[in-house]
MOPAC internal coordinates of N, CA, C and O (Angstrom, degrees):
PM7 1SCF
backbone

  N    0.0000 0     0.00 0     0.00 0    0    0    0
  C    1.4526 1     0.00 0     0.00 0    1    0    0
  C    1.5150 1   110.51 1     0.00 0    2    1    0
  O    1.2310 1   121.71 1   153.17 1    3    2    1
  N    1.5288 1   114.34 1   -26.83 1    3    2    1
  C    1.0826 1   106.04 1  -150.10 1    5    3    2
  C    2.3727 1    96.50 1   -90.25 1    6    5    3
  O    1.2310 1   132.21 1   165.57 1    7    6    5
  N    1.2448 1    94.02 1   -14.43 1    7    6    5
  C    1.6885 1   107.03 1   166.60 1    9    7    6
  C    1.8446 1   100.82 1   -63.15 1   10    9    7
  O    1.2310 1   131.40 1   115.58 1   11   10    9
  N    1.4409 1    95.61 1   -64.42 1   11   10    9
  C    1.5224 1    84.01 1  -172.19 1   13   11   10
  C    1.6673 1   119.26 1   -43.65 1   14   13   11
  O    1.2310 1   122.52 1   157.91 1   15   14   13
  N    1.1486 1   112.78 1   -22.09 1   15   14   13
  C    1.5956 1   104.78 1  -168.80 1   17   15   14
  C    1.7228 1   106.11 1   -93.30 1   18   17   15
  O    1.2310 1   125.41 1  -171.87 1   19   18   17
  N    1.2953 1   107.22 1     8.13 1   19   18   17
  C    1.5605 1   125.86 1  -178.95 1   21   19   18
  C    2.0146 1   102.56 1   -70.00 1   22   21   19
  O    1.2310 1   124.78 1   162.40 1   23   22   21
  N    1.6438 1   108.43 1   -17.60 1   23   22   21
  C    1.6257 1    89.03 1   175.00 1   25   23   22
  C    1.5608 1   104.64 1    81.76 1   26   25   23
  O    1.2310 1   129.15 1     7.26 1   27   26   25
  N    1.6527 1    99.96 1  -172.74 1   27   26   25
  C    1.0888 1    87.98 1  -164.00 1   29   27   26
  C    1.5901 1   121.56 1   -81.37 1   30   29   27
  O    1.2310 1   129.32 1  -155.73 1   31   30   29
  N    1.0721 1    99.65 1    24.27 1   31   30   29
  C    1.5367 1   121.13 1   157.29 1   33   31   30
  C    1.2372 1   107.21 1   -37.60 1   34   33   31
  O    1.2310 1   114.37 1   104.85 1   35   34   33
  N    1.2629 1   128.27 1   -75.15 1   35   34   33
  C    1.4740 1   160.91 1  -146.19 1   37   35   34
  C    1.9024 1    85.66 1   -89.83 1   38   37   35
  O    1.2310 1   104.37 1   128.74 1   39   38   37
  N    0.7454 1   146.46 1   -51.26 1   39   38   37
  C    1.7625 1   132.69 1  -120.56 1   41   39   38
  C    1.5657 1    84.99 1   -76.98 1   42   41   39
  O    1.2310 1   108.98 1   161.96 1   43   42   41
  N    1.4650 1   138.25 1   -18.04 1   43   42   41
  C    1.3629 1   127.58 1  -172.75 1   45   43   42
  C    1.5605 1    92.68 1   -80.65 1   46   45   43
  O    1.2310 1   117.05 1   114.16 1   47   46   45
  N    0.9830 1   123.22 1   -65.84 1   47   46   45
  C    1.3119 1   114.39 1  -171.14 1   49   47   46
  C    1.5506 1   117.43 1   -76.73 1   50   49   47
  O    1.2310 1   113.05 1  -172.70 1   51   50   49
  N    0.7953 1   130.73 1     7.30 1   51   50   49
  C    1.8881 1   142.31 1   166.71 1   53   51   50
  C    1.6777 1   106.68 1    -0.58 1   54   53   51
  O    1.2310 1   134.14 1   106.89 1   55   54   53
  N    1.7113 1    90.26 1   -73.11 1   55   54   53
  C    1.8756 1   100.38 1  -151.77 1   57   55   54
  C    1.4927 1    79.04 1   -68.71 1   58   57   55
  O    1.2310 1   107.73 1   135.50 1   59   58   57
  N    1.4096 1   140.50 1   -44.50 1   59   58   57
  C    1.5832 1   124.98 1  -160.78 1   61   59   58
  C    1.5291 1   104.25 1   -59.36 1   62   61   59
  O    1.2310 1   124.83 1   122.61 1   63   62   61
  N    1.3760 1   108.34 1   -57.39 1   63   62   61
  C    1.4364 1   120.76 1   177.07 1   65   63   62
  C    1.4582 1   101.26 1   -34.79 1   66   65   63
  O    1.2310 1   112.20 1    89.56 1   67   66   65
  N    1.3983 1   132.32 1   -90.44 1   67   66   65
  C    1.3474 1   135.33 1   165.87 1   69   67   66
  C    0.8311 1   113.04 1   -16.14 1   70   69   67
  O    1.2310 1   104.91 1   125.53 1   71   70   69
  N    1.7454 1   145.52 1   -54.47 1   71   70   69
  C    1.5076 1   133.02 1  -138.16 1   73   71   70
  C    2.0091 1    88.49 1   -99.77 1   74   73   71
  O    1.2310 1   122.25 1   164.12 1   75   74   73
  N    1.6131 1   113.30 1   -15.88 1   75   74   73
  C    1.3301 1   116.55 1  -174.08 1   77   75   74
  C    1.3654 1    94.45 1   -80.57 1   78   77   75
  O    1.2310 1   107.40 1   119.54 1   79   78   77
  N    1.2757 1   141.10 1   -60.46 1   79   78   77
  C    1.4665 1   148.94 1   166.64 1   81   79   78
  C    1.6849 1   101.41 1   -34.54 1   82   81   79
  O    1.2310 1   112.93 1   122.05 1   83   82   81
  N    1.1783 1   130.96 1   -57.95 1   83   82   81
  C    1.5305 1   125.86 1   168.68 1   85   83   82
  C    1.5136 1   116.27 1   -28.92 1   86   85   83
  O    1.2310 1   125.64 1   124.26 1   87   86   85
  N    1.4031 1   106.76 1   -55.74 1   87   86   85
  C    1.3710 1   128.85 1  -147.53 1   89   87   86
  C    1.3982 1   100.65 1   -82.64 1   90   89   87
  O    1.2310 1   118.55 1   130.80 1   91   90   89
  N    1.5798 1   120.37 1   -49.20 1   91   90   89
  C    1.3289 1   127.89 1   176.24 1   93   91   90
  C    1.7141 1   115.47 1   -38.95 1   94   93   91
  O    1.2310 1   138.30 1   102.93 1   95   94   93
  N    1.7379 1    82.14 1   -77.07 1   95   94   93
  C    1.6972 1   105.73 1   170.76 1   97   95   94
  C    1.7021 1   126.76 1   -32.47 1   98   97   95
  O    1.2310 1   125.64 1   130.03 1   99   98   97
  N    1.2254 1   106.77 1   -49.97 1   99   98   97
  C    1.3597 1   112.96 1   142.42 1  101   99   98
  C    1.4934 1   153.77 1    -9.22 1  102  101   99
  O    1.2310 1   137.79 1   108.17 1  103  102  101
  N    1.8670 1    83.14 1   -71.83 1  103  102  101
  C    1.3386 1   108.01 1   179.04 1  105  103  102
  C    2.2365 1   106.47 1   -77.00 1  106  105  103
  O    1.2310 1   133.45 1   126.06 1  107  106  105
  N    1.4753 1    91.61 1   -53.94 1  107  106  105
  C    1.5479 1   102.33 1   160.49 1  109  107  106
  C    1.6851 1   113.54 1    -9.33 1  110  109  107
  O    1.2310 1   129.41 1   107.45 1  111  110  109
  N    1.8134 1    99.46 1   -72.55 1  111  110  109
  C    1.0877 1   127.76 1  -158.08 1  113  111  110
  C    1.8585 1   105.46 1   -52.87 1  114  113  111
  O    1.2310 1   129.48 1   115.09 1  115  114  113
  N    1.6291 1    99.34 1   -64.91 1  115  114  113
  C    1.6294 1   105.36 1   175.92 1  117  115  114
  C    1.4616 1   123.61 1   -71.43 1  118  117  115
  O    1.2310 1   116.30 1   144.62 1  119  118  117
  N    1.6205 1   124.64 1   -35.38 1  119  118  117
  C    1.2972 1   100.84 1   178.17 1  121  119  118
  C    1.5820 1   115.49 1   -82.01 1  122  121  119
  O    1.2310 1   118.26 1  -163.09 1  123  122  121
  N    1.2621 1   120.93 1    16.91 1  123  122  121
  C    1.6777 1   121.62 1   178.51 1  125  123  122
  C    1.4354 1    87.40 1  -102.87 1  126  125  123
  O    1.2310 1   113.03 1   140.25 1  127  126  125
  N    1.2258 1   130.77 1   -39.75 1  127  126  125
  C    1.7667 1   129.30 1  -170.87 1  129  127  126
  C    1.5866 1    97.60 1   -60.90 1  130  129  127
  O    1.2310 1   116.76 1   139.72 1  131  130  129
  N    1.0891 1   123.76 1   -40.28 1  131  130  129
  C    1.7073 1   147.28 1  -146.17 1  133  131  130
  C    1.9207 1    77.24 1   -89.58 1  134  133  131
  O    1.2310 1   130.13 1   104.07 1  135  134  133
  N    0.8338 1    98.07 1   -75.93 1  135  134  133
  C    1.8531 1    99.73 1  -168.79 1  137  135  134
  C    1.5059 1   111.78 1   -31.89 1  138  137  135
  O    1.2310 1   129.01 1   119.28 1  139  138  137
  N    1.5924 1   100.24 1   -60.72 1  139  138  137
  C    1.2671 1   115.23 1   154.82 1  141  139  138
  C    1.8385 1   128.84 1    -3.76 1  142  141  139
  O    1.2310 1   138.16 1    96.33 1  143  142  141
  N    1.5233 1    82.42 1   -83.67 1  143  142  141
  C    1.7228 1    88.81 1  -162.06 1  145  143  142
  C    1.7061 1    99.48 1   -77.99 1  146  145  143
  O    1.2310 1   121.82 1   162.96 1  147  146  145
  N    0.9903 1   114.13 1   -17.04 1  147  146  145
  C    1.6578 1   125.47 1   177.19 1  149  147  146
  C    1.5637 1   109.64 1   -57.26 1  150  149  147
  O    1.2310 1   126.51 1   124.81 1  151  150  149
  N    1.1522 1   105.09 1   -55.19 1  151  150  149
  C    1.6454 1   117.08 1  -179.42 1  153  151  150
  C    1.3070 1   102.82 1   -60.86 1  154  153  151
  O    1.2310 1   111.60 1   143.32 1  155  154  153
  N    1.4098 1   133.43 1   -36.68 1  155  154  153
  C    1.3165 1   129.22 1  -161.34 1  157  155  154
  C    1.7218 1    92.28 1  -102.17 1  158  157  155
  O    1.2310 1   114.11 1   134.49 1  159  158  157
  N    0.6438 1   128.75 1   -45.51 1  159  158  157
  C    1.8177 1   135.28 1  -175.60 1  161  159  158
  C    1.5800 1   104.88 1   -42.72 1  162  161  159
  O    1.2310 1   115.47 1   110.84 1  163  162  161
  N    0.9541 1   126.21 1   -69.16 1  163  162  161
  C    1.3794 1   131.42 1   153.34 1  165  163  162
  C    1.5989 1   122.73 1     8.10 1  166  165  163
  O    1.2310 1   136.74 1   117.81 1  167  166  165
  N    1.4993 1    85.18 1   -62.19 1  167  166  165
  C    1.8677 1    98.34 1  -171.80 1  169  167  166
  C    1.8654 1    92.77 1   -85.80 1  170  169  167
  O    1.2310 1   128.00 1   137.04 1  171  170  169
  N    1.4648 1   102.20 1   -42.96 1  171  170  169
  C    1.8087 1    89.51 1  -176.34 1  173  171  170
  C    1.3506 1   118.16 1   -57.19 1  174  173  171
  O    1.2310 1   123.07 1   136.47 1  175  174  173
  N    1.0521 1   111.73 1   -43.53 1  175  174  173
  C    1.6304 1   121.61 1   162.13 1  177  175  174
  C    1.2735 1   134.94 1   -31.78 1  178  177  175
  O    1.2310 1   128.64 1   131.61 1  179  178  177
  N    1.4097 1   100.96 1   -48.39 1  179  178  177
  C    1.6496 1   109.65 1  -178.84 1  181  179  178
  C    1.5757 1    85.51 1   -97.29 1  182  181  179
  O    1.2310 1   103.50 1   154.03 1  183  182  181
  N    1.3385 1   147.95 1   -25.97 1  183  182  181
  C    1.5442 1   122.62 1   170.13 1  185  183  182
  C    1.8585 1   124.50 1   -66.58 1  186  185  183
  O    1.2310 1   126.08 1   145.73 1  187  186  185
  N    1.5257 1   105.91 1   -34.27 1  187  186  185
  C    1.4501 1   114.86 1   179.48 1  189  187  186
  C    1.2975 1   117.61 1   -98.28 1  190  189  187
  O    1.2310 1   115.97 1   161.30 1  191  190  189
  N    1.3559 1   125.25 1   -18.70 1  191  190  189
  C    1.0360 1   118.03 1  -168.27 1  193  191  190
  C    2.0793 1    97.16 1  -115.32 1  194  193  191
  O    1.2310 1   115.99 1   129.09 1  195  194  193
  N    0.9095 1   125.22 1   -50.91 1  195  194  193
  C    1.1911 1   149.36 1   172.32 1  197  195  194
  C    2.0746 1   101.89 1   -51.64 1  198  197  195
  O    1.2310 1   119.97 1   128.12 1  199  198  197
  N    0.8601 1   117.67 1   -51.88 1  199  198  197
  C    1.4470 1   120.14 1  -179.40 1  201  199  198
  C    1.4122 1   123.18 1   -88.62 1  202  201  199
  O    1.2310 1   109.30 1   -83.41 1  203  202  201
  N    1.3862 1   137.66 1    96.59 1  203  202  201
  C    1.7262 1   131.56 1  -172.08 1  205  203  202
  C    1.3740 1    91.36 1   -84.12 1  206  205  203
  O    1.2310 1   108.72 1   161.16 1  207  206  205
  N    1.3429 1   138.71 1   -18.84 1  207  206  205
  C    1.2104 1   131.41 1   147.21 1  209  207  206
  C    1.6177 1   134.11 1   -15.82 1  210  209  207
  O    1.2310 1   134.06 1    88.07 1  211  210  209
  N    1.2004 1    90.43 1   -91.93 1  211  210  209
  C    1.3630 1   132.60 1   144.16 1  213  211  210
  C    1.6275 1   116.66 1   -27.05 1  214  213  211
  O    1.2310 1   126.11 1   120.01 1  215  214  213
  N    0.7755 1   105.85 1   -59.99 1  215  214  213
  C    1.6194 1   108.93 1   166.29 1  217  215  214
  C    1.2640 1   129.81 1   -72.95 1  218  217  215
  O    1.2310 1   117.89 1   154.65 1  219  218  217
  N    0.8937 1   121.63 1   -25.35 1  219  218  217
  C    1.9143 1   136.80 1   162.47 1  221  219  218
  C    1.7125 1   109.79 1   -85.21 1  222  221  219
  O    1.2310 1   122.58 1   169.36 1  223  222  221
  N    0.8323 1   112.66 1   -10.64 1  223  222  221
  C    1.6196 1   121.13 1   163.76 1  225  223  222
  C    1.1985 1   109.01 1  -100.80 1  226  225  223
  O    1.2310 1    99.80 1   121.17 1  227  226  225
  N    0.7051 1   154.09 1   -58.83 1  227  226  225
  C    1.4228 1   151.76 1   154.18 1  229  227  226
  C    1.2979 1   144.82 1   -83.62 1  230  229  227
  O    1.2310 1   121.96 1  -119.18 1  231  230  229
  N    1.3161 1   113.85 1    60.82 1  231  230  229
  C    1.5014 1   127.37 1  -144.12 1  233  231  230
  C    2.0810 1   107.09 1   -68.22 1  234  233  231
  O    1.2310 1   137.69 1   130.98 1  235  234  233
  N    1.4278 1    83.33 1   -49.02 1  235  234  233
  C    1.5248 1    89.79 1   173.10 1  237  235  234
  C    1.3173 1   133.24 1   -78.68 1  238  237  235
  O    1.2310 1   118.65 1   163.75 1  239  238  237
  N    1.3525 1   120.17 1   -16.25 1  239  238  237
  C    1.4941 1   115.28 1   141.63 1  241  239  238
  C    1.2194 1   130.52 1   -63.87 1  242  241  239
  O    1.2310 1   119.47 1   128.19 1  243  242  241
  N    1.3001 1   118.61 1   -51.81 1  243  242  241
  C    1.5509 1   121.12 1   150.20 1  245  243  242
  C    1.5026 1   131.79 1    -7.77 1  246  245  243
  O    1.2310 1   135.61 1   123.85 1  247  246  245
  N    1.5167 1    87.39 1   -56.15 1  247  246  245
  C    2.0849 1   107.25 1  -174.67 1  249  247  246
  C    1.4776 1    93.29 1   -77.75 1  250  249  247
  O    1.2310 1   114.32 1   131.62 1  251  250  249
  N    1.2431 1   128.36 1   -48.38 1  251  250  249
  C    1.8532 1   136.94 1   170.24 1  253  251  250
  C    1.6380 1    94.41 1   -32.34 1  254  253  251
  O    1.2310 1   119.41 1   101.80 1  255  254  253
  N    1.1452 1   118.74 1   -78.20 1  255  254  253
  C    1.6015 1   140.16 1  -141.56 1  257  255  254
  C    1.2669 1    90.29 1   -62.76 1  258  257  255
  O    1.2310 1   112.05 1   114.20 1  259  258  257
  N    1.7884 1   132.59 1   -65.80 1  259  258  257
  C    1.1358 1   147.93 1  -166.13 1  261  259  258
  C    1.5167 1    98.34 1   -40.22 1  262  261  259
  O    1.2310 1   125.10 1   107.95 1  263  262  261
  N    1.6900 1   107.82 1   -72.05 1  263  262  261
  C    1.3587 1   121.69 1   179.81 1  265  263  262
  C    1.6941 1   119.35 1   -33.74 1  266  265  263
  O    1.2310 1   126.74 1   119.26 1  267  266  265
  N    1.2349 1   104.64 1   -60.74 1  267  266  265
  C    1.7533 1   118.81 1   164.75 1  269  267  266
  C    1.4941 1   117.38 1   -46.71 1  270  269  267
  O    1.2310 1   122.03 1   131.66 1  271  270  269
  N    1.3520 1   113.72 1   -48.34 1  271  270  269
  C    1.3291 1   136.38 1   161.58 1  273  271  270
  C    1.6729 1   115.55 1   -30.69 1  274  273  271
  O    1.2310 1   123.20 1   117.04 1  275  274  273
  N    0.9793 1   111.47 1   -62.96 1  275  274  273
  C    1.3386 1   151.05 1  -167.69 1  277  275  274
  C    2.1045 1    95.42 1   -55.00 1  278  277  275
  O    1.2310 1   136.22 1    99.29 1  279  278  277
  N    1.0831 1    86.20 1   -80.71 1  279  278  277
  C    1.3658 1   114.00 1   178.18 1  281  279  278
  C    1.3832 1   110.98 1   -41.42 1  282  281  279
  O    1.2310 1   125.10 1   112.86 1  283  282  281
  N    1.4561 1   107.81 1   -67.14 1  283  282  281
  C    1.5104 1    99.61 1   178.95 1  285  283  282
  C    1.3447 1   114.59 1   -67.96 1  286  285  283
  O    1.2310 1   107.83 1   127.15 1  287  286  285
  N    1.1193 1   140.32 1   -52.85 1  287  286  285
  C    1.3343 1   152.66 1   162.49 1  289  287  286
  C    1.7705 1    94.21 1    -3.14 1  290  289  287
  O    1.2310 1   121.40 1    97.63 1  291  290  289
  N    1.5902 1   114.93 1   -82.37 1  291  290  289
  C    0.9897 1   129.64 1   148.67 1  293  291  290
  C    1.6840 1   127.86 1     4.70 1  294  293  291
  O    1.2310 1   128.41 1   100.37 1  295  294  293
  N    1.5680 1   101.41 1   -79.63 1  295  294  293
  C    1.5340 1   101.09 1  -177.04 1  297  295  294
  C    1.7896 1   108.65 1   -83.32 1  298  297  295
  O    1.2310 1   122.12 1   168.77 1  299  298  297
  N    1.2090 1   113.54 1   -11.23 1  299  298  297
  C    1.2823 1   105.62 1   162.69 1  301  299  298
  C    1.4441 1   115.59 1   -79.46 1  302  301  299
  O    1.2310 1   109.69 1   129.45 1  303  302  301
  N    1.4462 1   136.94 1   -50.55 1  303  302  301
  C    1.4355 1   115.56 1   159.05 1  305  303  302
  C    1.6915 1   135.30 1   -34.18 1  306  305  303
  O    1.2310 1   135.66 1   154.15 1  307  306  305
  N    1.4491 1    87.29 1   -25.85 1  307  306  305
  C    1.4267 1   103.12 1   164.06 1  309  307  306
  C    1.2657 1   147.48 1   -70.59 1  310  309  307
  O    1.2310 1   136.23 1   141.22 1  311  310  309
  N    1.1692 1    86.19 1   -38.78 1  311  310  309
  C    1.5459 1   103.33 1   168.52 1  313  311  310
  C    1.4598 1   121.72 1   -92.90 1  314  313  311
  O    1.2310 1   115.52 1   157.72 1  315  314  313
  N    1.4118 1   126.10 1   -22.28 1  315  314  313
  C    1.5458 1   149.15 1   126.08 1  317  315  314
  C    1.7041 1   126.35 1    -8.91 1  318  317  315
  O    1.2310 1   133.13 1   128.22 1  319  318  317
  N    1.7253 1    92.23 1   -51.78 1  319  318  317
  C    1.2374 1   127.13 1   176.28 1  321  319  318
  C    1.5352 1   115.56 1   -80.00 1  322  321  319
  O    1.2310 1   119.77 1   156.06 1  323  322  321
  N    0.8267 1   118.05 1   -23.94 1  323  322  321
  C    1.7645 1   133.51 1   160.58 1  325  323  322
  C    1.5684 1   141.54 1  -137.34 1  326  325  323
  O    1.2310 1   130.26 1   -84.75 1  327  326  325
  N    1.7641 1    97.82 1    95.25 1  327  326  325
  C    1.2128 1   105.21 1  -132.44 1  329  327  326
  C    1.6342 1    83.94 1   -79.06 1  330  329  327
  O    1.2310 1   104.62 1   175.36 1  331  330  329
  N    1.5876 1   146.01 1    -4.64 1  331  330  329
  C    0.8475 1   118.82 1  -167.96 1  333  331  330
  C    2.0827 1   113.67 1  -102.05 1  334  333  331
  O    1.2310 1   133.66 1   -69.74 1  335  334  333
  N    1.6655 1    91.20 1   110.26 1  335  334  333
  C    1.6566 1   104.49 1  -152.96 1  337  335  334
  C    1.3306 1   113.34 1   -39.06 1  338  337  335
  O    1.2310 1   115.09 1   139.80 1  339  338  337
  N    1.6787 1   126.91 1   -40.20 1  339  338  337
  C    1.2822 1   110.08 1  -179.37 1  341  339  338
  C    0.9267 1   138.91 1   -43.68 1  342  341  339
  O    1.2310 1   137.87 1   128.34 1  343  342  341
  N    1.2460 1    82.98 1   -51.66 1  343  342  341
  C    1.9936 1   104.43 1  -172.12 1  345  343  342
  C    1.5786 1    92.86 1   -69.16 1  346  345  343
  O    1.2310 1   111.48 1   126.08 1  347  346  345
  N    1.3868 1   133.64 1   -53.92 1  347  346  345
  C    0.9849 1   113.69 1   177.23 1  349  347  346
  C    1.9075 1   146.28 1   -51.42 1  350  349  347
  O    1.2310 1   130.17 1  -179.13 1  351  350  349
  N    1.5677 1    97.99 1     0.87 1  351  350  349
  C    1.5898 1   116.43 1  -157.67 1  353  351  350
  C    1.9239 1    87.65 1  -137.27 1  354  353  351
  O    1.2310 1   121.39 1  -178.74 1  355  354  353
  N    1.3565 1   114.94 1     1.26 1  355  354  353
  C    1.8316 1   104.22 1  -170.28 1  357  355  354
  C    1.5684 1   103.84 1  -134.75 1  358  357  355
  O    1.2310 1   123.80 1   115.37 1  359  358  357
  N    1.3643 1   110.32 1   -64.63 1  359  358  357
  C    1.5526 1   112.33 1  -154.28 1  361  359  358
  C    1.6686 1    97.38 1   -83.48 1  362  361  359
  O    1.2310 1   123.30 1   -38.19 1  363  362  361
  N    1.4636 1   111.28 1   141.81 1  363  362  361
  C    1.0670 1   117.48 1   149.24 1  365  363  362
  C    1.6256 1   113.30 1    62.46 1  366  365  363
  O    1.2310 1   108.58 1   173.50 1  367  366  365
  N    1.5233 1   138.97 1    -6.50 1  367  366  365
  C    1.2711 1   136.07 1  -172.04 1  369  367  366
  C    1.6462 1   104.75 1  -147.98 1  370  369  367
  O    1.2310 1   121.60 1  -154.89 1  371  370  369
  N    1.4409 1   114.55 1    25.11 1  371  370  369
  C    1.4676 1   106.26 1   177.39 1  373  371  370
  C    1.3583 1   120.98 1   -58.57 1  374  373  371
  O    1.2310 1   127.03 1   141.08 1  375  374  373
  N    1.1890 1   104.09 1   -38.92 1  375  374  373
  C    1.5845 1   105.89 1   171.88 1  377  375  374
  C    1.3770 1   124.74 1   -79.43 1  378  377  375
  O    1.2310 1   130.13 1   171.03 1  379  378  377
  N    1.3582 1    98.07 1    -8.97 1  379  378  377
  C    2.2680 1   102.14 1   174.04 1  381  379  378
  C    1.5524 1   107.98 1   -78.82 1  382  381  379
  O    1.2310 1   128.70 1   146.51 1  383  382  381
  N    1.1770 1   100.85 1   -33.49 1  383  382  381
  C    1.7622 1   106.18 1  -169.25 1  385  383  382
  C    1.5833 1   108.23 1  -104.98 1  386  385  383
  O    1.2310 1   111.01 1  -178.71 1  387  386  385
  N    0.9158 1   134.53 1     1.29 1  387  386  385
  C    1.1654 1   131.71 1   172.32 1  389  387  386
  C    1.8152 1   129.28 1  -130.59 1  390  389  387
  O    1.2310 1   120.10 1   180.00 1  391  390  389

């Protein structure tokens, strides 16, 4: 943001400026979402997976959790798997990682 207010400094490079502001914002967006469900995963983890208790009481959340489980498990190897974050949070996988 702070380029854009550079004037016509900036007006040659604009759409890059912009498409870099895209890309950031982006990234912003998923690794705070990612922090997110991480912090809370933890405790689901040790309740569904950690408890046969717990799991026989609640069979169909269980099969929910597993499934979710599954998934993230998934896009975190994924994103694991490509350590370079943009690309991992922009091109081609917006809908895998988020």
């Amino acid at each position: 943001m702070g380029m854009k207010a550079q004037g016509k400094y900036v007006e040659f490079f604009i759409d890059i400026v912009e498409n870099w502001r895209e890309k950031l914002g982006r990234v912003d967006v998923v690794v705070n979402e990612w922090l997110k469900v991480q912090k809370n995963w933890r405790i689901l983890v040790n309740i569904f997976v950690g408890s046969d208790d717990i799991r026989q009481q609640l069979p169909e959340e269980t099969k929910i959790f597993e499934t979710v489980h599954t998934e993230f498990t998934e896009i975190m190897i994924a994103a694991h798997e490509s350590p370079l974050i943009i690309e991992a949070c922009t091109e081609g996988r917006k809908n895998a990682l988020i």
